[in-house]
Backbone of each chain as nested JSON, in Angstrom:
{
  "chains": [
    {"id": "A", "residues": [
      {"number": 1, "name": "UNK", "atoms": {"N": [390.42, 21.068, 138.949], "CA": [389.846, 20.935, 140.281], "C": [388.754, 21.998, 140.455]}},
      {"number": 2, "name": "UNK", "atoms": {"N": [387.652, 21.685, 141.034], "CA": [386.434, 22.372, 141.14], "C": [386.305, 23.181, 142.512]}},
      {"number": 3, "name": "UNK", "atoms": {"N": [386.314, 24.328, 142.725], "CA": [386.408, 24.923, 143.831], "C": [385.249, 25.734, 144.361]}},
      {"number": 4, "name": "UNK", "atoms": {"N": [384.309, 25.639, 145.495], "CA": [383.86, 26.741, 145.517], "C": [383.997, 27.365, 146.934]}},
      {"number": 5, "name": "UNK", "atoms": {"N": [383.633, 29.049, 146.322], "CA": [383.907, 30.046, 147.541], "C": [382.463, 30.347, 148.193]}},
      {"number": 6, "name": "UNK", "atoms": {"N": [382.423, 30.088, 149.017], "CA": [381.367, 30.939, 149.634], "C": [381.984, 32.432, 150.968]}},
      {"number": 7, "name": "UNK", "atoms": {"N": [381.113, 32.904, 150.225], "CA": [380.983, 34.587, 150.845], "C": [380.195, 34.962, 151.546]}},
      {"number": 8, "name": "UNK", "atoms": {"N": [379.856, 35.064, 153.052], "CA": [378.846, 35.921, 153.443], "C": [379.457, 36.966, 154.416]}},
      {"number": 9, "name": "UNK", "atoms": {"N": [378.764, 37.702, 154.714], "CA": [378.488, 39.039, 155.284], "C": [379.1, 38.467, 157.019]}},
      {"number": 10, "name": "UNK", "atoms": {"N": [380.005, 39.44, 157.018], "CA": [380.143, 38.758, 158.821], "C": [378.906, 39.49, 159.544]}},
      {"number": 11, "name": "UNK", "atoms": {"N": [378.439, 38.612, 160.983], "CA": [377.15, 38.593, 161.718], "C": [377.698, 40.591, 162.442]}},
      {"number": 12, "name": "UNK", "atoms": {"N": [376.605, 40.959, 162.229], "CA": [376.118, 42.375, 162.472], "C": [376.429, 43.47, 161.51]}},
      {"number": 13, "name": "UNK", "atoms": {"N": [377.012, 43.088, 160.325], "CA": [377.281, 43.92, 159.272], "C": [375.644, 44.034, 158.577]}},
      {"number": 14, "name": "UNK", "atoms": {"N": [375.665, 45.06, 158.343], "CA": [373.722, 45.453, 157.871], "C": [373.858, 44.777, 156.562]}},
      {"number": 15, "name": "UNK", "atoms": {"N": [372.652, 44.33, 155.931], "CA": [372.592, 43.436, 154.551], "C": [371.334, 43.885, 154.29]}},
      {"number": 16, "name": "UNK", "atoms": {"N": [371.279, 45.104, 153.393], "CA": [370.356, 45.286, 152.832], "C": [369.429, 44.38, 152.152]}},
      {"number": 17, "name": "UNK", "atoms": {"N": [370.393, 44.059, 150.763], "CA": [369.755, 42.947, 149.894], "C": [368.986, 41.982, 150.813]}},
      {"number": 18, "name": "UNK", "atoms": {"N": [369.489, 41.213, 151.829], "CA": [368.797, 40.394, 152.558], "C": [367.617, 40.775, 153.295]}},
      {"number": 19, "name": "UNK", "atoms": {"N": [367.744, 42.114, 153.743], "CA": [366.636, 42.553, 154.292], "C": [364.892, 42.745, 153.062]}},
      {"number": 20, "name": "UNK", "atoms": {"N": [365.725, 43.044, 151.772], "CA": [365.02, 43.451, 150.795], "C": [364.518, 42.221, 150.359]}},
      {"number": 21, "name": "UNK", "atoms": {"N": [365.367, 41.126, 150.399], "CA": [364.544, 39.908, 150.175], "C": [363.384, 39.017, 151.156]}},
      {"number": 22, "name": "UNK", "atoms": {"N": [363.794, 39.343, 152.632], "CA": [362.921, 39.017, 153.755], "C": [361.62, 39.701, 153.584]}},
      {"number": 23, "name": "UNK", "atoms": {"N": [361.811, 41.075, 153.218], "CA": [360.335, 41.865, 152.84], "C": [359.719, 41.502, 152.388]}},
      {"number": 24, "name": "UNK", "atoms": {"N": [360.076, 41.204, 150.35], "CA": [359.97, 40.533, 149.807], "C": [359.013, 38.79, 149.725]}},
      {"number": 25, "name": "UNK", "atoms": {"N": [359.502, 38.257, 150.92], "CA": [359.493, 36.981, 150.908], "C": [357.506, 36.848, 151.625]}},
      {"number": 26, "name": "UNK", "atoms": {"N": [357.963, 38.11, 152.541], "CA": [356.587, 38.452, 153.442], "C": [355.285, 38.85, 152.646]}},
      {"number": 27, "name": "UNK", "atoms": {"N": [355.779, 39.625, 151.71], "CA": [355.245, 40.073, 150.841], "C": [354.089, 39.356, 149.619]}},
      {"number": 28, "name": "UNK", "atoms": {"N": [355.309, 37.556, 149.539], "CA": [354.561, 37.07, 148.862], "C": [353.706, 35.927, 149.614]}},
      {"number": 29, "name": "UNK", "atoms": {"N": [353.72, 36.157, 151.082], "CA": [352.775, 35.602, 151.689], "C": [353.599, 34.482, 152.571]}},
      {"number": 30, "name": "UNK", "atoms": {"N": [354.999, 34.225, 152.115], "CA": [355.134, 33.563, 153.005], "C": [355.758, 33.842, 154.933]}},
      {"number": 31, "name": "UNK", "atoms": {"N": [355.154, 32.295, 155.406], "CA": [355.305, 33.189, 156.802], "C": [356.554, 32.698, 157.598]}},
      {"number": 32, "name": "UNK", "atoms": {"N": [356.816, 32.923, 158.404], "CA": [357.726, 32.3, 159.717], "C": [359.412, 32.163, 159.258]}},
      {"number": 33, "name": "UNK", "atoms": {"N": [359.552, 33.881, 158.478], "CA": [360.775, 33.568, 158.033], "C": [361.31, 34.505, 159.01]}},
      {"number": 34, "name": "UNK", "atoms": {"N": [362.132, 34.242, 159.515], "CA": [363.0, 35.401, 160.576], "C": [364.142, 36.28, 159.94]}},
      {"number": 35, "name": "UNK", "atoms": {"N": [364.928, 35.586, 159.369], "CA": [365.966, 35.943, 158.835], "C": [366.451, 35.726, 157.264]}},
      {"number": 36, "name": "UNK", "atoms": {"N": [367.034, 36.718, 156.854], "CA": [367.66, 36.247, 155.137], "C": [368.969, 36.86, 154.946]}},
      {"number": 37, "name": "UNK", "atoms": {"N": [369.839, 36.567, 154.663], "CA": [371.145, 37.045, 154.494], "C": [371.547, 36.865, 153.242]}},
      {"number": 38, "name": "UNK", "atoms": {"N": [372.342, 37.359, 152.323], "CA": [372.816, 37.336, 151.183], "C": [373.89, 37.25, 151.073]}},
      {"number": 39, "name": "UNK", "atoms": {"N": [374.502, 36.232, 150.142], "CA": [375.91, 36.325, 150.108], "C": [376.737, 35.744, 148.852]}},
      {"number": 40, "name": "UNK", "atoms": {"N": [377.763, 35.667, 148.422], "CA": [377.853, 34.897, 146.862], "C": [378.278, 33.754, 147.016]}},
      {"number": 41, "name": "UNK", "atoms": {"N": [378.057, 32.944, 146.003], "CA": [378.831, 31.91, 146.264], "C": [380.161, 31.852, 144.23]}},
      {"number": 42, "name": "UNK", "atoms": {"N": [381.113, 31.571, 144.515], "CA": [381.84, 31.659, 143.53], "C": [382.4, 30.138, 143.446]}},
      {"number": 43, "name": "UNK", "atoms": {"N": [382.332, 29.778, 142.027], "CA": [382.766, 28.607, 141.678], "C": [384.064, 28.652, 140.832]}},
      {"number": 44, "name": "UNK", "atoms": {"N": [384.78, 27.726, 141.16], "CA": [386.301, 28.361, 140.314], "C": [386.73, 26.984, 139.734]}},
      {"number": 45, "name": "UNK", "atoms": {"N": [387.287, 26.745, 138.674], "CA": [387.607, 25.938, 137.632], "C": [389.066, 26.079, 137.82]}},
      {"number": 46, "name": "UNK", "atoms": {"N": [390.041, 25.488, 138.773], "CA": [391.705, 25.512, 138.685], "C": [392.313, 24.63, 138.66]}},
      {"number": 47, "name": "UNK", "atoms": {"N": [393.775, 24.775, 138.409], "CA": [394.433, 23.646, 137.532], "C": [394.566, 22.401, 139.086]}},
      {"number": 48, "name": "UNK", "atoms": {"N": [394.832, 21.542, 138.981], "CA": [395.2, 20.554, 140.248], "C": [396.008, 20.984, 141.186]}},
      {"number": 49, "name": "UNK", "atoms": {"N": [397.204, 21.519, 140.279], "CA": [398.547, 21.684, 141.619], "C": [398.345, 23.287, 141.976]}},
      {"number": 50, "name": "UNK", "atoms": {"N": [396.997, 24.204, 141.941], "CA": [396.647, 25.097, 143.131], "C": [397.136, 24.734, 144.568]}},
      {"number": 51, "name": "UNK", "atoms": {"N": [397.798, 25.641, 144.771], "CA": [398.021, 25.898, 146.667], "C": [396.355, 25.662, 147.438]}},
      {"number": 52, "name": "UNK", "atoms": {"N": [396.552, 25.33, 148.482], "CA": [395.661, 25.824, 149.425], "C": [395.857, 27.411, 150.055]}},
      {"number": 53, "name": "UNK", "atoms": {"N": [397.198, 27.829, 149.791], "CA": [397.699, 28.835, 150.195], "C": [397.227, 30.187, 149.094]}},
      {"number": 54, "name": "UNK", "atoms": {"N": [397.261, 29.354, 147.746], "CA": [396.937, 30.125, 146.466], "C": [395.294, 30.843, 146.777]}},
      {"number": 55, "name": "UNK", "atoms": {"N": [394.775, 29.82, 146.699], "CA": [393.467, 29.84, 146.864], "C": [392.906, 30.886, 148.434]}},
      {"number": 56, "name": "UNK", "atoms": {"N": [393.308, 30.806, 149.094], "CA": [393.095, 31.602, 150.283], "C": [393.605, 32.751, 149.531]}},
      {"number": 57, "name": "UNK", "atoms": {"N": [395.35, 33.254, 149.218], "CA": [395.265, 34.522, 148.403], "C": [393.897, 35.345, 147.477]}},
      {"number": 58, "name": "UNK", "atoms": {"N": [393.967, 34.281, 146.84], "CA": [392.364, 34.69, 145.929], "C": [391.407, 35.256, 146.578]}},
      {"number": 59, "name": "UNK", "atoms": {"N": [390.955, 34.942, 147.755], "CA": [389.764, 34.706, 148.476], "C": [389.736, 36.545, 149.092]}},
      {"number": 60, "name": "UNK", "atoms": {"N": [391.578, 36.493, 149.8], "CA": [391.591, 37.916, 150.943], "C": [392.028, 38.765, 149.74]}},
      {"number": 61, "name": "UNK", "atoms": {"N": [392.509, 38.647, 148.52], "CA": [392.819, 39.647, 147.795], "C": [391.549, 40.216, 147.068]}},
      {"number": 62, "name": "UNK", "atoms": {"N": [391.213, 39.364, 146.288], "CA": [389.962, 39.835, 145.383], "C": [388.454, 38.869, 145.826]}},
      {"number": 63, "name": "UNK", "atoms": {"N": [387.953, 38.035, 146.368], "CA": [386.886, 37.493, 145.946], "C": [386.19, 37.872, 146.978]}},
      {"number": 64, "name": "UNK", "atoms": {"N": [386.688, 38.127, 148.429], "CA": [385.963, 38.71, 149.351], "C": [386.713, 39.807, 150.342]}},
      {"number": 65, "name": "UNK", "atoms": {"N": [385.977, 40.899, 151.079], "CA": [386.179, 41.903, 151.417], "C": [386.031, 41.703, 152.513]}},
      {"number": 66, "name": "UNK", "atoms": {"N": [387.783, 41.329, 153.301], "CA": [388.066, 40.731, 154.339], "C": [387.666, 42.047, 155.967]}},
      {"number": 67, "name": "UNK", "atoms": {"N": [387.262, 43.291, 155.322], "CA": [386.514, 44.082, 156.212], "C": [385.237, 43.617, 156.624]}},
      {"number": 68, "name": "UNK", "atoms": {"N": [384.691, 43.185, 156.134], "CA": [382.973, 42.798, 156.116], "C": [383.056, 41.294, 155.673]}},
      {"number": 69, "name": "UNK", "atoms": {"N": [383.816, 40.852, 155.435], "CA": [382.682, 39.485, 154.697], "C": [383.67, 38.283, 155.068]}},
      {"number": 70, "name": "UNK", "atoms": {"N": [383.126, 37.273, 155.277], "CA": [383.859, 36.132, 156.039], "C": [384.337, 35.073, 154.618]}},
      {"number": 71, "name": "UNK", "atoms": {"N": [384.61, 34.001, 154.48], "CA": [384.892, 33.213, 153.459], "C": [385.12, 31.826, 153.725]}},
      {"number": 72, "name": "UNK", "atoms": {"N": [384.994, 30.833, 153.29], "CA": [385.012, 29.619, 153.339], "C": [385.18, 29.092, 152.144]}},
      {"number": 73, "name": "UNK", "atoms": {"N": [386.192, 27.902, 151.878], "CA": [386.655, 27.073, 150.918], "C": [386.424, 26.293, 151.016]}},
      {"number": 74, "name": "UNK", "atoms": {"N": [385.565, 25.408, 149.592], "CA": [385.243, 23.867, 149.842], "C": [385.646, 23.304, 148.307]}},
      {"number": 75, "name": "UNK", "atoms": {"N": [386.787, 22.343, 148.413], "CA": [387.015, 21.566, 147.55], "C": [385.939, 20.633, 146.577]}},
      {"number": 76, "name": "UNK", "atoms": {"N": [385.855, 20.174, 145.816], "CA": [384.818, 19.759, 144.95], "C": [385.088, 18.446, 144.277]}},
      {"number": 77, "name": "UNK", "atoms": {"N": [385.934, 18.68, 143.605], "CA": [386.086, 17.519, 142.936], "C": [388.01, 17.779, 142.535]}}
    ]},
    {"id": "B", "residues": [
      {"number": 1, "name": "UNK", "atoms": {"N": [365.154, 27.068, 162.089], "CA": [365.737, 26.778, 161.018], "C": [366.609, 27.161, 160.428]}},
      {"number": 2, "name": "UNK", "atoms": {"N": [367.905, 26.611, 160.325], "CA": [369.325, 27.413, 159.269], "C": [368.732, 26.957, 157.694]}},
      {"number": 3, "name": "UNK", "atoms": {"N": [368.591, 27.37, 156.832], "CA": [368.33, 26.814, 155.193], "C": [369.68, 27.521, 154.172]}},
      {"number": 4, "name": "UNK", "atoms": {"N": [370.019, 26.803, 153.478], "CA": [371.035, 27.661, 152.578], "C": [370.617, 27.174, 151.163]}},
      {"number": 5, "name": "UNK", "atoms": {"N": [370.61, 28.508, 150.444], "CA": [369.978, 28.445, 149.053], "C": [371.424, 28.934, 148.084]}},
      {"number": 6, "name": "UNK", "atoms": {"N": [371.527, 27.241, 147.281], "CA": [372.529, 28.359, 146.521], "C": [372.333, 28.576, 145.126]}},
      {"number": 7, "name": "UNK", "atoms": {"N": [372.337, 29.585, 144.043], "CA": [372.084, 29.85, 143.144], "C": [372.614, 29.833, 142.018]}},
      {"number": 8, "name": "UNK", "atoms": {"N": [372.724, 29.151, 140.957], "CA": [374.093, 29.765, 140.1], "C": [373.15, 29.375, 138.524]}},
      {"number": 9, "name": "UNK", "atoms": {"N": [373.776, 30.079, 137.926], "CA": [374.011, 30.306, 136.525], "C": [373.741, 28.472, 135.761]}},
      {"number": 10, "name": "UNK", "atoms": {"N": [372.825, 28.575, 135.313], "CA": [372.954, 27.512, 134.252], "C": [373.575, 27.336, 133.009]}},
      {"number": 11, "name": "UNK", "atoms": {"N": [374.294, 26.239, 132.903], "CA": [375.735, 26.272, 132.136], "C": [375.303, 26.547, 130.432]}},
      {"number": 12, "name": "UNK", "atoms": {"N": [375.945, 27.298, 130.224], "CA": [375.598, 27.648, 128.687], "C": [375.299, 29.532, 128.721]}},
      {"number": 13, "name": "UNK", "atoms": {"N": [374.783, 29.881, 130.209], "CA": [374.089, 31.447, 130.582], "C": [375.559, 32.266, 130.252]}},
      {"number": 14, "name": "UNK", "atoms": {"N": [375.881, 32.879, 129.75], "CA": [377.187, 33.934, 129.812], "C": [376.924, 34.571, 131.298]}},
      {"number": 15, "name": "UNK", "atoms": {"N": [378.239, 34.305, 131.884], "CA": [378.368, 35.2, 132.963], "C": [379.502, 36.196, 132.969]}},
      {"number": 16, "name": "UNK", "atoms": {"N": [379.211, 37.397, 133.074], "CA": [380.148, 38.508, 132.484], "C": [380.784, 38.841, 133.825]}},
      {"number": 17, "name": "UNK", "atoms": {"N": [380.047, 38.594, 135.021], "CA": [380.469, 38.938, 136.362], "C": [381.642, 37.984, 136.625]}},
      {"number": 18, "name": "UNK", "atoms": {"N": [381.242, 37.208, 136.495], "CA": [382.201, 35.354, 136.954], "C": [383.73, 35.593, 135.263]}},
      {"number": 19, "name": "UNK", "atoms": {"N": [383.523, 36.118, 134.284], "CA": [384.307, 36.534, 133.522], "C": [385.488, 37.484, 134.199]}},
      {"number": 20, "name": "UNK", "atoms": {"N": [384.781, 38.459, 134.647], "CA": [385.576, 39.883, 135.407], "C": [386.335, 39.477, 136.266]}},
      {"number": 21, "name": "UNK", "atoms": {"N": [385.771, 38.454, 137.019], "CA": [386.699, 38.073, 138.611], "C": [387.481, 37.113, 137.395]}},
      {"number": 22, "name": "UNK", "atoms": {"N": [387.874, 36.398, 136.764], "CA": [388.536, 35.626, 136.283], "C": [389.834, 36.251, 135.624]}},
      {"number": 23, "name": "UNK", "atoms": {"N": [389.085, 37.423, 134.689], "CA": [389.783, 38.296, 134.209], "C": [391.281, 39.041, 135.306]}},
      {"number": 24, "name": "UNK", "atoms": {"N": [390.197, 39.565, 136.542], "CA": [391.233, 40.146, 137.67], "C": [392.164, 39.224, 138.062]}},
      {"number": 25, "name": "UNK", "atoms": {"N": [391.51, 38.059, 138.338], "CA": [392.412, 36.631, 139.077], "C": [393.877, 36.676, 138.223]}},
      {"number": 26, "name": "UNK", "atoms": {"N": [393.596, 37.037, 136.894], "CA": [394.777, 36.926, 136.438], "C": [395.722, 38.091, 136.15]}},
      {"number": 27, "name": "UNK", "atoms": {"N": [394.811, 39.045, 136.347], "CA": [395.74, 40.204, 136.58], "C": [396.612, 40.14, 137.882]}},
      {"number": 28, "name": "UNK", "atoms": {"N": [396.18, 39.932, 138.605], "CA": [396.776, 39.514, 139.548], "C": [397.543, 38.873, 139.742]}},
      {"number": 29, "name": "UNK", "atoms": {"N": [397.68, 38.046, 138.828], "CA": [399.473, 36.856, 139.167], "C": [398.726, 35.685, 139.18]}},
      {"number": 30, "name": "UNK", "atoms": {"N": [397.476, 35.244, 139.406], "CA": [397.082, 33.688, 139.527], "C": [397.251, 32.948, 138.447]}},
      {"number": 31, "name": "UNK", "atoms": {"N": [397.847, 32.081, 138.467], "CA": [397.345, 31.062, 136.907], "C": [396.785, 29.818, 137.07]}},
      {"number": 32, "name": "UNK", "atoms": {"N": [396.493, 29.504, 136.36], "CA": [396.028, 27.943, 136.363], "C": [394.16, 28.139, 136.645]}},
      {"number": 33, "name": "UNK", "atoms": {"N": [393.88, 29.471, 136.583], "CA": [392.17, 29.774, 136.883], "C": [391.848, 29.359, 134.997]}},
      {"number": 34, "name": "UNK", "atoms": {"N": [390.833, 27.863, 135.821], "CA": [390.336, 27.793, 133.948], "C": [388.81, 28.677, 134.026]}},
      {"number": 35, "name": "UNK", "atoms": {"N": [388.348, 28.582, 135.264], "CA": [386.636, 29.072, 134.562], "C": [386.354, 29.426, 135.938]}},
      {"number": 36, "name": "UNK", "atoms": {"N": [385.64, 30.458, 135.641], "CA": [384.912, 31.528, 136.993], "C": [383.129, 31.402, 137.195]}},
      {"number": 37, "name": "UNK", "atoms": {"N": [382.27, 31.128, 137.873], "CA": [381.175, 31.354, 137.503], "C": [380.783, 32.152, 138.737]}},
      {"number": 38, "name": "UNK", "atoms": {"N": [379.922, 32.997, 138.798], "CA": [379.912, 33.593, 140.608], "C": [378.074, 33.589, 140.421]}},
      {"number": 39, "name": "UNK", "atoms": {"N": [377.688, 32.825, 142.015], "CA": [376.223, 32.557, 142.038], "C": [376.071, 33.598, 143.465]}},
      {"number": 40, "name": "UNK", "atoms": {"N": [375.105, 33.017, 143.454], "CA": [374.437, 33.707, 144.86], "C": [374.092, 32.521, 146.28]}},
      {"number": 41, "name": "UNK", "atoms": {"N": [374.538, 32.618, 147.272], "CA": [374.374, 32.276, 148.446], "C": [373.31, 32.728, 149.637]}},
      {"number": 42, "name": "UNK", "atoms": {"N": [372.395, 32.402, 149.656], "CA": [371.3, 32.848, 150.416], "C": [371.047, 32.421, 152.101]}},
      {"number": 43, "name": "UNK", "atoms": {"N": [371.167, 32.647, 152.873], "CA": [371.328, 32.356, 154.319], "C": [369.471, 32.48, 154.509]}},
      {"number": 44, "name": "UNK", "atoms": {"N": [368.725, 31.27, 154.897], "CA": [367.706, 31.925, 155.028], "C": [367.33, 31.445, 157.237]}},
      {"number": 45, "name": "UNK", "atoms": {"N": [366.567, 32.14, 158.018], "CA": [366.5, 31.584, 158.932], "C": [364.951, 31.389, 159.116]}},
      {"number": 46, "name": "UNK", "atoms": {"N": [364.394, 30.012, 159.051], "CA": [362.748, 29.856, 158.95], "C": [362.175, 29.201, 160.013]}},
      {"number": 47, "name": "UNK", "atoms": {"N": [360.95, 29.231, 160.568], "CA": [360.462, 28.25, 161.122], "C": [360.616, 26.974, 160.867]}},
      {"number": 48, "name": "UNK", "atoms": {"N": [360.143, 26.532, 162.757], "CA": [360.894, 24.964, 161.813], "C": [360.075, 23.951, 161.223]}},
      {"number": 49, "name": "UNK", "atoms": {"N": [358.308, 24.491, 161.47], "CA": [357.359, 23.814, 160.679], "C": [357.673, 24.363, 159.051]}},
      {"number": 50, "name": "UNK", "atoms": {"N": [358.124, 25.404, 158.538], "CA": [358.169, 25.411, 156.93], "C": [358.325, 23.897, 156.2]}},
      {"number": 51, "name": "UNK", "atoms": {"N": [357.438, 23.772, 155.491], "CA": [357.555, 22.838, 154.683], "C": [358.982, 23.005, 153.197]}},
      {"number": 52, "name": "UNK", "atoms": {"N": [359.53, 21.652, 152.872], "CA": [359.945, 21.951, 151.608], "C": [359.304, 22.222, 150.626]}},
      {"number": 53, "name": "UNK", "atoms": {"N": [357.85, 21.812, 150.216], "CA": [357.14, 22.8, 149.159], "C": [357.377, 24.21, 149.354]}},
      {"number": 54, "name": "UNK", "atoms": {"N": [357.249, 24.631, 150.489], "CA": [357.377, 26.297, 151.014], "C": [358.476, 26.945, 150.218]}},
      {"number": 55, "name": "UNK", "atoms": {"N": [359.742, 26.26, 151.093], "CA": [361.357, 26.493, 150.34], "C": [361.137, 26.459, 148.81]}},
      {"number": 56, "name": "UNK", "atoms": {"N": [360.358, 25.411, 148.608], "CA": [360.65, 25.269, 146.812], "C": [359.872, 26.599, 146.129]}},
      {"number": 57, "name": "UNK", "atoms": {"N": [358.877, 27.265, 147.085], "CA": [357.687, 28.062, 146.169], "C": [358.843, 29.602, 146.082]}},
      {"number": 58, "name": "UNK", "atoms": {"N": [359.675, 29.796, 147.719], "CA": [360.477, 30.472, 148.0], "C": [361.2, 30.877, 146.641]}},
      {"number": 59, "name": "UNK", "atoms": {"N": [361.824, 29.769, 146.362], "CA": [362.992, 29.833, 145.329], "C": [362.376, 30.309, 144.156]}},
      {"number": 60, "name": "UNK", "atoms": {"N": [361.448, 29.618, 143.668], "CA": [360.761, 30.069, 142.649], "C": [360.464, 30.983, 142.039]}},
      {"number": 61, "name": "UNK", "atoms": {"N": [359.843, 31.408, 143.33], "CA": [358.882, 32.935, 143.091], "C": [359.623, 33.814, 143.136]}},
      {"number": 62, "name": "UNK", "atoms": {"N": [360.671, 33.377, 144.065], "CA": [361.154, 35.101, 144.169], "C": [363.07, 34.694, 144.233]}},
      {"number": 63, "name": "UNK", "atoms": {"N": [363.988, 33.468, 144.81], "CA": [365.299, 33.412, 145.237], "C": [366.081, 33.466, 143.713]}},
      {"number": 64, "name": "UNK", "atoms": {"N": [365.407, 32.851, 142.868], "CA": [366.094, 32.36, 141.837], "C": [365.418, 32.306, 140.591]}},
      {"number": 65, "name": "UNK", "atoms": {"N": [365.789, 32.799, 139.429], "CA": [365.039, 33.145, 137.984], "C": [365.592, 31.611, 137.07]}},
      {"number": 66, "name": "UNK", "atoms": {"N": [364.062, 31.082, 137.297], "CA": [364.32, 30.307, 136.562], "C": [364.448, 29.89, 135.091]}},
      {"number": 67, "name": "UNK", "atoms": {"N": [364.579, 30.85, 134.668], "CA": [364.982, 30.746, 133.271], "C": [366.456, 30.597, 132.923]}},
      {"number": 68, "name": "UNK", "atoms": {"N": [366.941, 31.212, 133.886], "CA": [368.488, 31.345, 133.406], "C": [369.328, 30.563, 134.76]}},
      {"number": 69, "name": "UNK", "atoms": {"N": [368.58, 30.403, 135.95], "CA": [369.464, 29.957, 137.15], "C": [368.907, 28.629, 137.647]}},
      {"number": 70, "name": "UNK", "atoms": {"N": [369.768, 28.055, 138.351], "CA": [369.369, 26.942, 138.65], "C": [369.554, 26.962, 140.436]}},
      {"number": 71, "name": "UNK", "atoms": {"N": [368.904, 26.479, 141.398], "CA": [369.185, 26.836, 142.637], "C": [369.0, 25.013, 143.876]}},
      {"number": 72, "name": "UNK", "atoms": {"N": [369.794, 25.167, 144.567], "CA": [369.79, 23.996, 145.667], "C": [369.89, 24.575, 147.049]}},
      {"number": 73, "name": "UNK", "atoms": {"N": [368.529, 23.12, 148.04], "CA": [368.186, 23.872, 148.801], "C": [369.428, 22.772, 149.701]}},
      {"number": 74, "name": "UNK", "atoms": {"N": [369.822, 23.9, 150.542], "CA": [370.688, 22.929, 151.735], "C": [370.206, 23.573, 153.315]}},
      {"number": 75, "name": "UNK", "atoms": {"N": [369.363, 22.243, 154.0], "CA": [369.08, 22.781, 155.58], "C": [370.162, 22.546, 156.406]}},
      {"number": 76, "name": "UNK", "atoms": {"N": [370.253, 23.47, 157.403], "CA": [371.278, 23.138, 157.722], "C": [371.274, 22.797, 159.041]}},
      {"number": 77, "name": "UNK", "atoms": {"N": [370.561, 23.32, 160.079], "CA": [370.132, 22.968, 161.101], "C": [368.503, 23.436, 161.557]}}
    ]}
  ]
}
């Protein structure tokens, strides 16, 4: 089963990288970008009979940093 | 404009990062993790005249290395 995580930054936590890429983005001329945020996205390869429960473990233990960063699970295939 | 850019690894690229979290997953007690890959998630917020050539020059130039990554654009609102 094909899983992926997405990770971003919860809203008012500072995001450098994103800021560094908005600069960036200005930089190379383009215009009317307001905002850029950065965040990972993780793809996971697990066996079928994974929990939904499993998978959330994964997520608050190791894949995201339930101080700062929000998470979302989307099934795949 | 909401835009979401996501980035990942083109299959065959060694990913040593997406290895590590796989590696931990199982230190941890998980089983059944067959394959890890970890990309990047980009939150972008644009005008809402940006064209998709724009987004595409975006990615190009600067979101995503195309030699080794492959990237999809998702608008979102």
């Amino acid at each position: 089963m094909k899983v992926r995580v997405f990770v971003s930054l919860k809203s008012g936590v500072l995001d450098p990288q994103g800021r560094a890429v908005h600069h960036a983005l200005e930089g190379l001329g383009f215009t009317g970008v307001e905002d850029v945020r950065v965040g990972r996205l993780i793809e996971l390869d697990v066996a079928d009979s994974t929990s939904d429960e499993a998978l959330d473990e994964m997520c608050r233990k190791l894949l995201a940093n339930m101080v700062i960063e929000n998470y979302r699970i989307e099934k795949v295939a």
